[in-house]
N, C-alpha and C positions, 0 to 999 in steps of 0.2 A: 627878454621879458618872461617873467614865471607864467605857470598856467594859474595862479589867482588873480594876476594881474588881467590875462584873457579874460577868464571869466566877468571879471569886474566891468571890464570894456565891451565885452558882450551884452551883458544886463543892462547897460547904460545904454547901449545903442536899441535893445530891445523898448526902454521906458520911452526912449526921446520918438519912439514912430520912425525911425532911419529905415529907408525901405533899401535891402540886399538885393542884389539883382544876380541871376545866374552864373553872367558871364561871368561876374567878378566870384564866385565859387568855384566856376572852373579853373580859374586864372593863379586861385590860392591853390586849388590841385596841379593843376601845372608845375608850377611853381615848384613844387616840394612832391614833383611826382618819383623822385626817387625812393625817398621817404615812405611813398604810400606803395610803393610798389614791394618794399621791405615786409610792409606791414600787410599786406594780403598775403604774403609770402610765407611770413611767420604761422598766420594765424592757417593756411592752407596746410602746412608743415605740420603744427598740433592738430587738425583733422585728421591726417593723416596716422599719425602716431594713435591720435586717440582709438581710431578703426581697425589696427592691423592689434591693438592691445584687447580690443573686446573679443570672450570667445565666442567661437560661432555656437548657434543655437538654431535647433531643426525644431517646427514647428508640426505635429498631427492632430488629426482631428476627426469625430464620428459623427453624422447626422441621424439621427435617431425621431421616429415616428411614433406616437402615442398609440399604443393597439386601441384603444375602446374606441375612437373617432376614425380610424385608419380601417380599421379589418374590411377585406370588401366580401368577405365569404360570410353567409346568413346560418353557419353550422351551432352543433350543439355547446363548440368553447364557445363559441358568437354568444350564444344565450347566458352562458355562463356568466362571461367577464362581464355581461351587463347588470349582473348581478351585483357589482361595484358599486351600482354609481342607480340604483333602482329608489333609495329613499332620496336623496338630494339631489341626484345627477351630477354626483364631485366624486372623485378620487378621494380617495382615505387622504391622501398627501396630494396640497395643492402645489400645478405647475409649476407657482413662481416662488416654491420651496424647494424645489428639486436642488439649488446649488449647495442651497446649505446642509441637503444631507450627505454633499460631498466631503463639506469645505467646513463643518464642525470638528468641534476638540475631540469627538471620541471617535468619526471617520476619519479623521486625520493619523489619529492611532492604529487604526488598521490598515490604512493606505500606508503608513512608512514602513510596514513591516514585508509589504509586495517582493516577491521575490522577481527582480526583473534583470533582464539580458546587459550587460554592456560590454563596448568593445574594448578591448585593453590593444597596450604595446603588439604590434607584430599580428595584426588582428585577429587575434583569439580575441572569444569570447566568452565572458565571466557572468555568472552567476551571482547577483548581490540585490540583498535588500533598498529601497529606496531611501532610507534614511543614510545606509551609507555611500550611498552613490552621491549625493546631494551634499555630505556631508566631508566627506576623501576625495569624492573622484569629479569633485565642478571647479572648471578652474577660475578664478578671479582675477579681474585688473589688477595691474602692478600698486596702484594708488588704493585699492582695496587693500591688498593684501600689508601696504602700508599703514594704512588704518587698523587693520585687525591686530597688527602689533601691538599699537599706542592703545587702542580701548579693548583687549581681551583682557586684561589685567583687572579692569574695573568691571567684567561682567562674571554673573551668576549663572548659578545651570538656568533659575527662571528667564534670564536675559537670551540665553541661549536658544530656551524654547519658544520663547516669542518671534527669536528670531527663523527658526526652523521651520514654524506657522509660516513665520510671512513669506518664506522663501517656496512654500510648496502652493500656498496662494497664489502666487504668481507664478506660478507655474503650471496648473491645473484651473481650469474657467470651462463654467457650466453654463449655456446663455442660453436662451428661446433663437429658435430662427424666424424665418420672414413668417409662417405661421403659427398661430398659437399652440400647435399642437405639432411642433420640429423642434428637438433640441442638439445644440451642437456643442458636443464637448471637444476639448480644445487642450492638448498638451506641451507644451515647450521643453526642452532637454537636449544639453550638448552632444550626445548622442542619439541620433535617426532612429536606430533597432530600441534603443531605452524609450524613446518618443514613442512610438507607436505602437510597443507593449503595453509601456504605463496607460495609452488612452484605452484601447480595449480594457484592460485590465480595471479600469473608473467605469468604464461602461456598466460591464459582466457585476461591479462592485453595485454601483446605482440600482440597477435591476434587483438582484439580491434584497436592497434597502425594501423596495416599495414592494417586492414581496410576502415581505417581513411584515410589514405595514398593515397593509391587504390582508394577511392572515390572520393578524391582530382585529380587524375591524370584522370579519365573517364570525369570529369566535365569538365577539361580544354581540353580533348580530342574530348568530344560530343561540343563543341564549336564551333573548328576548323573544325569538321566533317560537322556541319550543316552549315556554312558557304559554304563547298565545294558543300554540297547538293543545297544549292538554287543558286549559281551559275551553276552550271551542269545542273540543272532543267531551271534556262533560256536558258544556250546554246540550249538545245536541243528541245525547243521549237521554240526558234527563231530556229534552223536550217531548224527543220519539218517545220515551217512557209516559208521558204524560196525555201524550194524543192515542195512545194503545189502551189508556189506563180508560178514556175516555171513551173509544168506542166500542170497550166492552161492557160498560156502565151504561152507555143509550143503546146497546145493540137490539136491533128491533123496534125501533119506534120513529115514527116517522114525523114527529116536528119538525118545521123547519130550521126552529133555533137551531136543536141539535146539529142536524145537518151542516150550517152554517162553522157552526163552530168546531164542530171536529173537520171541515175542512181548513182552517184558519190554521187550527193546530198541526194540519199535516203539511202544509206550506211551510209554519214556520220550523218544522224539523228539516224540507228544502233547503232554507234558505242558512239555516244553520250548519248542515251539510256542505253546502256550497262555498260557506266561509271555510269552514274548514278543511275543503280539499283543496283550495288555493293558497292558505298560509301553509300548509302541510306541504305541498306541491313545492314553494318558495323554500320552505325548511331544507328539502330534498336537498334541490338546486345548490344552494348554500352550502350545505355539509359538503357538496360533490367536489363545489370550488374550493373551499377552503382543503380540502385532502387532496387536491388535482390543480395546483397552483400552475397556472399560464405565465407566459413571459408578460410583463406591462408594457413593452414595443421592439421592434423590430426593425434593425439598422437599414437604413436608405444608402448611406456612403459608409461603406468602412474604412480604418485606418489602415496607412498607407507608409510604407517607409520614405522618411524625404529626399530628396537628390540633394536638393539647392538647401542652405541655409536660409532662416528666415532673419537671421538678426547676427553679425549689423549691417545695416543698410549703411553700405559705405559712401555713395554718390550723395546721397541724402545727409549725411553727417558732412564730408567737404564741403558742401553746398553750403549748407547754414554756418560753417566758420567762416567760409569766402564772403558771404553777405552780411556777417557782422563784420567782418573787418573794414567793407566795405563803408556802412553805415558809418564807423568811429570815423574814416578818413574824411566822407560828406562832413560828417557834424564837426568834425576837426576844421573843415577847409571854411562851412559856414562859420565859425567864429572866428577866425581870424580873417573871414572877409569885410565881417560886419565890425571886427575894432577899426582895419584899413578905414572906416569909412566914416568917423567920425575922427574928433579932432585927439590923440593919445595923449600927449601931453597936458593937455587941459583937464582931461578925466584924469588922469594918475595926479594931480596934484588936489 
């Protein structure tokens, strides 16, 4: 009997309500347990193959602390980097853009260009850029590199580059940890010493970024500040001008108006004053950090050479072929329990 024909007698037994019982699934497995034993066999066999084909791949990784929330020392950088985050209380660069200023077109151009370690033949150790380590020295499945046959033909350098992107995307992952304020960056690479260059190396890069950033946001900040400064600085001179002008014009007379009011004026050259030694004060601060730029945080875990490969997880690949094959044998045994169990003959005509 074909398998349309099963199926046929399958769906028939399905519509009529024929209720399948266990046994008689086990009975159809029994039955044809040779069969099924072939067929976990096979499909165990390409787990296999598929696992010893995939190359291994070492996993590193940095936990990284936000300085402005993190610092536990109340010093004078302390005052400083607060200096950041004094008009909004936000970073020039939010949190949850830190990956894309890993994982953009123009960081990705300076990350391929890394000069990082790997190991060659006879383990010496080679000096090579990222792009060509990724691009020469990563090996692929046999079923890749059959593919790359049949469609490198049909690709373009843009094809190429898109594909270079995605290859270094996954390979580089910037994510928050359990706190809002822990980042873990995260590198994959068939070589351990290239693994755990490359993440430091994203780190020291990341940092670099929001320095940049930072220093951009003090300039356009000390701008506006010294604007407020030389305006304030005139007010407050023309005002003391005006309260001097005043009490040499009543000097000697004892209304109270007068009185009143050239103290008013001398107040308000206080208070004028007062504005302007705390914007002036702020200005300082500002210039200091932006010429005396601090790290934006400070590593909790650093990267680590791997022992063990992370990938591939061989027991876990077996597994999942074992239990699909598994599955087809079930689903194979239920349909040919549930034809046994209505009448064949009568359906096939």
């Amino acid at each position: 009997m074909s398998v349309l024909q099963y199926i046929r007698l399958f769906g028939n037994c399905i519509r009529r309500g024929d209720a399948i019982s266990v046994i008689s699934i086990y009975k159809a497995i029994h039955d044809n347990f040779k069969w099924s034993g072939i067929i976990i066999g096979i499909s165990v066999f390409i787990g296999l193959v598929v696992c010893f084909s995939l190359p291994k791949e070492y996993r590193s990784s940095v936990q990284i602390s936000l300085e402005e929330s993190s610092s536990p020392v109340n010093t004078g950088s302390k005052k400083v980097m607060d200096l950041f985050i004094t008009s909004n209380n936000k970073d020039a660069v939010n949190v949850e853009s830190y990956p894309d200023l890993v994982l953009n077109q123009a960081a990705i151009e300076v990350i391929a260009q890394f000069k990082l370690p790997i190991t060659s033949n006879g383990n010496k150790v080679e000096e090579k850029s990222l792009r060509e380590i990724i691009e020469k020295n990563t090996t692929n499945p046999w079923w890749s590199k059959i593919a790359d046959v049949i469609i490198s033909p049909l690709r373009d350098d843009a094809d190429c580059e898109a594909r270079f992107i995605s290859e270094l995307q996954r390979r580089i992952l910037v994510s928050s940890g359990k706190s809002k304020n822990i980042l873990v960056v995260e590198t994959l690479m068939q070589d351990p010493l290239t693994s755990a260059v490359l993440c430091d190396s994203v780190v020291c890069f990341l940092n670099n970024q929001l320095v940049q950033f930072n220093k951009q946001k003090l300039s356009d900040k000390q701008l506006f500040l010294q604007t407020q400064v030389e305006g304030l600085k005139h007010d407050y001179y023309q005002t003391l001008e005006n309260a001097a002008k005043y009490m040499d014009t009543h000097q000697g007379r004892l209304l109270m108006r007068d009185s009143i009011v050239g103290e008013c004026l001398s107040r308000e050259a206080e208070i004028r004053f007062d504005a302007y030694l705390k914007v002036y004060k702020e200005f300082i601060l500002s210039k200091f950090a932006h010429d005396h730029p601090q790290d934006r945080f400070f590593t909790i875990i650093p990267a680590h050479v791997a022992v063990r490969s992370t990938w591939p997880k061989k027991v876990a690949i077996i597994f999942i072929f074992g239990f699909l094959s598994m599955m087809l044998v079930v689903i194979s045994a239920t349909i040919k329990a549930g034809c046994h169990s209505i009448n064949i003959d009568e359906v096939i005509k």
